[in-house]
N, C-alpha and C positions, 0 to 999 in steps of 0.2 A: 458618373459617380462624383458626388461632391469630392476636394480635395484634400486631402488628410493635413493635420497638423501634428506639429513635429518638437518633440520633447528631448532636450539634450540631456544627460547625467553621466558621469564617472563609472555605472554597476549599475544593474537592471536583472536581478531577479528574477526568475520566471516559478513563483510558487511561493507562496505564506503559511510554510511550514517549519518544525523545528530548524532543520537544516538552513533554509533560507533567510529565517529571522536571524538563526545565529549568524551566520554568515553578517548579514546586512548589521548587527550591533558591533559584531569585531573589528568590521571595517572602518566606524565612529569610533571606537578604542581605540584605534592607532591613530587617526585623522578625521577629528571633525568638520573639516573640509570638505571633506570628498561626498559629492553627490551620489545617492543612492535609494534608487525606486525598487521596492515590492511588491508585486503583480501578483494577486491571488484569484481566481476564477470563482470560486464561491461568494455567495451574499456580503458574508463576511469572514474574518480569518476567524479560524476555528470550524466553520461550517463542513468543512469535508475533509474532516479529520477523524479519523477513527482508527483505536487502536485499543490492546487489551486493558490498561499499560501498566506491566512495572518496570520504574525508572528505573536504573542505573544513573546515577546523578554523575558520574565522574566526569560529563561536560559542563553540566550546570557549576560546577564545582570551579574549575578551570575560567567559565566564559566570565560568569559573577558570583562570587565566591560568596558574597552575606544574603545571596538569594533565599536562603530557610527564615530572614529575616525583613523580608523584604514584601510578605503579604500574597506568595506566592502559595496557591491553592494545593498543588502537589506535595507542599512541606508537611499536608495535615494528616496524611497517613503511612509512616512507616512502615513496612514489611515485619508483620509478628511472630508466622509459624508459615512453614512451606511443607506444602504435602503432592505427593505424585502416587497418581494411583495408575494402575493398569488393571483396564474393566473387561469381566466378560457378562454377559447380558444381564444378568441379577445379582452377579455379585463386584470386589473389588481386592488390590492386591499392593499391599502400601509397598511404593518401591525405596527400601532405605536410601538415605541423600549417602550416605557414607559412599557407597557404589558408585558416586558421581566426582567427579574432576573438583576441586575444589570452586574452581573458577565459575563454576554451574550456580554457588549459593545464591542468593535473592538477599545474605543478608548486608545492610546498610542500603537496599533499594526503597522504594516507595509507590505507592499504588494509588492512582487516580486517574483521573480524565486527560490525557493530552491534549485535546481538544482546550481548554482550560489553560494547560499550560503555554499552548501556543499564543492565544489572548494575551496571557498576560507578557509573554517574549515581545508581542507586537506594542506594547504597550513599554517595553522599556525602550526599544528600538525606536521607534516613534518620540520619546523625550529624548534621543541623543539626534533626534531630527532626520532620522531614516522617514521618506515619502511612501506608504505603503497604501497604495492602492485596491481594496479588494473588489471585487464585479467586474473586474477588467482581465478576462483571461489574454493569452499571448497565443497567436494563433497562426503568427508566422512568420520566419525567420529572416532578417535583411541581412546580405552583403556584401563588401565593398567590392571593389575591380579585383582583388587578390585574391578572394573568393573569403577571405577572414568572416564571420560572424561580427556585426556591428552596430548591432540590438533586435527587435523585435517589433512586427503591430500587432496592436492588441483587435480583437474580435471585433468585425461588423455590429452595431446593435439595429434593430430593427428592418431587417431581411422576411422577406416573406418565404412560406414552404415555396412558393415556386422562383423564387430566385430575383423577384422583384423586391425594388425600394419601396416600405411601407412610409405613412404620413411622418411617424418617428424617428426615420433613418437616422443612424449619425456612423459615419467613419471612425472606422478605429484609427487609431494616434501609434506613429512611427515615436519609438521610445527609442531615440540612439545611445548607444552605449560603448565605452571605451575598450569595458567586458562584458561580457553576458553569461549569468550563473543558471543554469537548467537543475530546478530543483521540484519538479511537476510530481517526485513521488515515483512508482515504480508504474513502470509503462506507459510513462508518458506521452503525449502524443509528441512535442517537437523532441523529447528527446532521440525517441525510434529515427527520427527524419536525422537528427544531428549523428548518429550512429552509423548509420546506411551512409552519408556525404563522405564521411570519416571516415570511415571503416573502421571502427572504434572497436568492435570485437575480434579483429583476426586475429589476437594472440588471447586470447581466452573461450572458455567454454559458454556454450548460449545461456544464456537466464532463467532460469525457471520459477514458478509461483507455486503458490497457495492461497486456496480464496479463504477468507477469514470473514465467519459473521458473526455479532455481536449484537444482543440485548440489554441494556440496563433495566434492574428490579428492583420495585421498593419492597425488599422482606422483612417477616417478622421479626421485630426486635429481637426476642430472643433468641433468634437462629446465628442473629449479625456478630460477629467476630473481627471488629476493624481490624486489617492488616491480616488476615489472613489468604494466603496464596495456594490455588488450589489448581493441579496439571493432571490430564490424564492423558492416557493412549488405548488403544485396544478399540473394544467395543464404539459403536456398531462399526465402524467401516473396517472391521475384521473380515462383517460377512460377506464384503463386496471386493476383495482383495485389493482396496486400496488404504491408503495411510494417511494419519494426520492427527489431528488430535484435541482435546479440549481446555477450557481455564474458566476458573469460576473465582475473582476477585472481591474481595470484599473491602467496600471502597469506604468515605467517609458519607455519613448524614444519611444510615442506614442500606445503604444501596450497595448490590454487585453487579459488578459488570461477569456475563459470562459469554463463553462465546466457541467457534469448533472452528478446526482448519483444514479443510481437505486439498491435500496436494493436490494440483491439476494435472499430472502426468500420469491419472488413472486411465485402464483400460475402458473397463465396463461404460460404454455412451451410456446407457441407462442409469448411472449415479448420477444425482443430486443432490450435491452438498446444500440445500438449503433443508430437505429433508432428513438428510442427516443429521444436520444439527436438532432439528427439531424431535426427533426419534432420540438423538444425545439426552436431551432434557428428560425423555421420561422412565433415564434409569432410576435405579430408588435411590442410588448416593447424590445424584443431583436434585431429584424430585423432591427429595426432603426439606430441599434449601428452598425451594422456589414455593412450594405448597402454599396457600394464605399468603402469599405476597402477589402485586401486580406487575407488568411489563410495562416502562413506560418510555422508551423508546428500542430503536432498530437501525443495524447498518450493515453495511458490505464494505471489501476492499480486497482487491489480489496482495501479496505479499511477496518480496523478493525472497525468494528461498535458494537464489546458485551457490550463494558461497563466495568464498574465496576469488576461487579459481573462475569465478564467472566476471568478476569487477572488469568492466572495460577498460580502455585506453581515456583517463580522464582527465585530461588538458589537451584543445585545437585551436587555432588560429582565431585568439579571440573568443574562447567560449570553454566552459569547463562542467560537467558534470559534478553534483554533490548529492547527497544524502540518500535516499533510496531508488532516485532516479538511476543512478550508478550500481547499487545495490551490497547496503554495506550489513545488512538482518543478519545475526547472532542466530542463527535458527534452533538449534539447540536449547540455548536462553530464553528463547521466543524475544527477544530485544535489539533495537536498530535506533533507536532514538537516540541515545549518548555515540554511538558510532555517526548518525546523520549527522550531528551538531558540533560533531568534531572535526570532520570532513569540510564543513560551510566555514570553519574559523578557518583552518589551513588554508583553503582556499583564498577566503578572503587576507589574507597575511602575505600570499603570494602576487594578491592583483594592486595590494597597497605597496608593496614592494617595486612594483611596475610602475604606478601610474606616481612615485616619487621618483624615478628614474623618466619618466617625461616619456613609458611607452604606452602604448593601444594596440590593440587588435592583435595583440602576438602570442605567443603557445605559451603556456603559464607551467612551465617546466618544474617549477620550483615547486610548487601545487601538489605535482604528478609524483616527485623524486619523495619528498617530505612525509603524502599521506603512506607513500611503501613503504616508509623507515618507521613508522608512528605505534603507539601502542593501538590503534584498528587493525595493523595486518598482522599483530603479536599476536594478539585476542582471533581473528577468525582463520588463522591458519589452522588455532589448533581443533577446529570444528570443521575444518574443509570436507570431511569426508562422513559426516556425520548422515547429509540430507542425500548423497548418491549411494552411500550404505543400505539405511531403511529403504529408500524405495526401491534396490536393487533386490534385497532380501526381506523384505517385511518387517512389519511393526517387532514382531520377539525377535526373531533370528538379529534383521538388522539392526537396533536399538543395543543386543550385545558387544554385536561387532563397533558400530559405532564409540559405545562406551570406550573399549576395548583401544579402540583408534584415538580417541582422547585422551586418555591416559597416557599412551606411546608419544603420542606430542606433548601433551605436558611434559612430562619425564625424559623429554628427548631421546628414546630408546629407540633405534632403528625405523625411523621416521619413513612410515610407506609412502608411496606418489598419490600426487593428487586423483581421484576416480573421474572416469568423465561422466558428461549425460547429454542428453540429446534435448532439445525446446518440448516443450507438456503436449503441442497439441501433434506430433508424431506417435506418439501411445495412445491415441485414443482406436480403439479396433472398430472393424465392422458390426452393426449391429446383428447382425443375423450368429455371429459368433458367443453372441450372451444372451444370459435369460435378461429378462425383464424384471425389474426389482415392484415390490409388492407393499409400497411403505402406506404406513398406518393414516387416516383419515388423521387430523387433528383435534384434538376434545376443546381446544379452545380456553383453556385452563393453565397448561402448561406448553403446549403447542399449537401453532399456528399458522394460513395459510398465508400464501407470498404475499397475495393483495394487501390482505390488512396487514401484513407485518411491514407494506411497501410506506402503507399508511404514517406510522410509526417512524420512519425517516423524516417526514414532514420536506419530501419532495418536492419540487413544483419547476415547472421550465414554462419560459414564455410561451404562448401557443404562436400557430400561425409563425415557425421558421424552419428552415433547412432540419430534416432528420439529422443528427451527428455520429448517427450512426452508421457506415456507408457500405454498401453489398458492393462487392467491384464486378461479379459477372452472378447476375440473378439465378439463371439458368445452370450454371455451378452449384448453387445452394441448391435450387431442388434436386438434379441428379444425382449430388454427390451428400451434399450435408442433410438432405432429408432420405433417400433411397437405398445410400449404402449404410451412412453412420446412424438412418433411424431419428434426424433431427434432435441433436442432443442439445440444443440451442436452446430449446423449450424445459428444459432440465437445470442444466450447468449457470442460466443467471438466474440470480436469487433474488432478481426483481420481476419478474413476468413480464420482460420486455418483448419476447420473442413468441409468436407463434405460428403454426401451419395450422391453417383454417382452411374446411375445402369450402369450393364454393359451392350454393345451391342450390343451382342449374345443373353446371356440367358436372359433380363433384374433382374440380379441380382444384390441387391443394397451392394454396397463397402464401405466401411468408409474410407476414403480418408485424408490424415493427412500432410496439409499443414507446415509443425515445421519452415521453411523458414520463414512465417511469424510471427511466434509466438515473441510479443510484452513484453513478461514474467508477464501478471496480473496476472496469475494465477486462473482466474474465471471458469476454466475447471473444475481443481482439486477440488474448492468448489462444486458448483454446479451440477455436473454431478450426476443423479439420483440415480445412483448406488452405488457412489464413486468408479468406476472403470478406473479411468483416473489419471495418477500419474507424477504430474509435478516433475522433476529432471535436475539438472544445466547439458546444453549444454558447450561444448567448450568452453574455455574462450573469453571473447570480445565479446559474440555474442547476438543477441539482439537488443535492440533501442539503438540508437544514441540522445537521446534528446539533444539541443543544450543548451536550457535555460528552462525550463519547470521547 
């Protein structure tokens, strides 16, 4: 193997997202000195961002205060009306906001594309002379004799599937770094490895998700309501006893973004949330919106849903977790973006503090003590028990109780202990234990199959390299993830990356591993029964293409 070359800098980023960009701008506020690389894995920043979004600006506010004046895309539509419905299959149930915690309103937020807003973050980051790299994922972790964290190499490029150097080869580049900020998002792949070194979780609850998928629609004019905000619950994944729920945005230049979240600690192997959503669309309170309008893109993404009480241990020797690689989602609010970007600034406040005190590679204590004291752990204490509520007792029952627990924290009234819960893919039962769900053919109108909706990502990975998607014992997966759980693997991603094919000779069933499609939510890695499915960055640039999402 050729031999790597080797890039010094102050901060090295690992993610060109909210969290990360802010991070990487605050640390130029304090010192424009200080060297600092941003590492993004997609084509470009913005490419594998997807989110519903409504902002809570109260980081933007804080990072750059004349940002509404500053040609920033998100400033174009304010939040005008909030509506929450609870759906049962033909009909709807307006849930008064009055019933909700103050702190729940949306109003002073705003609603567009994060994707967008992250561009333009890299774009003010970039003029205070932050180096942001995007097509260079980080793929694996360097350090010193102390065992400290002391940056990163980025991805092999041109690896063949079978492990050979193609005519293109080139070595990824050791990025050393004084700190190193892990901001990959939720279940990141070095994050998991920096967790497991550290034992970052032993005084908190495991992390659990929600795969979140999302469409943008251009509808009819007259339908479009800029700034309106639209939540539901209930229907359909009432009828599969699992939970989660929808949002249908009404964004600017006629467009919604909408989209459905099915927590991953459902039972039933046989739900698929990408059905789900699709069966979402064809209630008549949605269907209305969407009718004479077209789809004009598609995405996925897992969601941190633990809470609170799930945030790891985030400062280690040289390296610190930020934004929703940590896991800071408002679940409740459905909002994580002003908590990520507030997390990347502390962070970054703490390693400027270091590296003007002449340190490197040391536990960023100050980081760890500061984000516990901050208005993030004010705000999601009082929802800590919001997401092990609902899915302990269900969408009504839990959603009361929940309320019910928000309010007692607000109020401070005899403040209960935090609930525990266990990681999503312990819940998942045997299949012989559930019927088999019977979801609707799509009309192709309003609903759609995975293929072409994989389409609509605008996809694409280099061919001809390493799968990044990795089985650890083959013969585990069919015994156990095809025989007892029924192969829910062919289900639960909402890209059709997986399948059992038999074959057709012996009818011997294959597991089949579509990584072409793979969308990067990463709801493999959760959820797989066994946890024998091990997401790892492909080649740089590859992946979704989200345009505005």
């Amino acid at each position: 193997m050729s031999e790597r070359e080797s890039m010094p800098c102050d901060v090295v980023i690992v993610g060109g997202g909210v969290a990360g960009l802010a991070a990487a701008i605050r640390l130029k506020q304090i010192n424009e000195e200080i060297e600092v690389v941003v590492l993004e894995k997609g084509s470009e920043i913005g490419a594998h961002i997807l989110s519903g979004a409504v902002v809570d600006p109260k980081s933007l506010d804080e990072l750059l205060p004349e940002w509404r004046d500053m040609d920033c895309a998100m400033a174009e539509t304010p939040v005008t009306d909030n509506w929450h419905w609870m759906l049962s299959k033909n009909g709807k149930f307006g849930m008064p906001h009055i019933m909700m915690p103050p702190f729940m309103s949306n109003d002073g937020c705003y609603t567009g594309s994060l994707g967008n807003l992250t561009r333009w973050l890299a774009e003010q980051a970039e003029g205070l002379g932050v180096m942001v790299f995007p097509g260079f994922p980080a793929s694996e972790v360097m350090f010193d004799d102390n065992g400290a964290v002391k940056g990163v190499i980025t991805q092999d490029m041109g690896i063949a599937a079978d492990g050979s150097e193609k005519g293109d080869f080139q070595p990824g580049m050791e990025i050393e770094a004084k700190y190193t900020f892990f901001a990959e998002g939720a279940r990141g792949s070095l994050t998991k490895e920096m967790k497991a070194k550290f034992d970052l979780e032993a005084n908190c609850q495991p992390q659990v998700y929600g795969l979140g998928i999302k469409e943008l629609w251009d509808i009819d004019p007259d339908k479009h309501v800029p700034g309106r905000v639209i939540h539901t619950q209930g229907w359909p994944l009432s009828e599969s006893d699992s939970w989660g729920g929808g949002f249908l945005y009404h964004q600017a230049n006629g467009q919604v973004a909408l989209g459905f979240v099915t927590a991953l600690d459902y039972k039933n192997p046989y739900v698929s949330p990408f059905q789900e959503f699709q069966r979402w669309k064809t209630h008549p309170a949605i269907r209305e919106y969407l009718e004479g309008g077209k789809r004009v893109a598609y995405g996925a993404r897992a969601i941190n849903e633990g809470g609170w009480q799930s945030v790891p241990k985030l400062a280690f020797p040289g390296g610190a977790l930020i934004g929703c690689a940590a896991g800071f989602v408002n679940v409740p609010r459905i909002k994580g973006s002003h908590t990520a970007m507030k997390s990347g600034m502390l962070a970054a406040e703490a390693a400027a503090e270091a590296l003007a005190a002449d340190k490197e590679h040391t536990e960023l204590a100050d980081y760890e003590a500061n984000l516990r004291e901050s208005w993030i752990a004010t705000e999601l204490k009082k929802v800590q028990n919001a997401q092990p509520l609902v899915a302990k007792f269900g969408g009504d029952l839990g959603t009361v109780l929940a309320g019910a627990d928000m309010w007692m924290r607000t109020l401070k009234i005899g403040l209960p202990l935090a609930m525990k819960h266990s990681p999503d893919y312990t819940y998942t039962g045997r299949a012989d234990l559930f019927p088999p769900i019977n979801y609707p053919k799509p009309d192709n109108e309003i609903s759609f199959d995975r293929l072409t909706s994989v389409a609509f990502s605008y996809t694409n990975h280099a061919e001809d390299q390493p799968v990044h998607l990795q089985v650890k014992n083959p013969e585990l997966q069919k015994e156990s993830e095809l025989l007892v759980y029924g192969g829910p693997s062919t289900r639960y991603c909402p890209a059709g990356v997986y399948e059992w094919v038999a074959d057709e000779d012996s009818g011997e069933m294959n597991f089949v591993i579509n990584s072409q499609n793979c969308v990067h939510c990463k709801t493999c890695d959760i959820k797989d029964p066994n946890q024998n499915i091990n997401w790892v960055t492909p080649e740089g640039g590859g992946g979704p293409n989200y345009p505005n999402m």
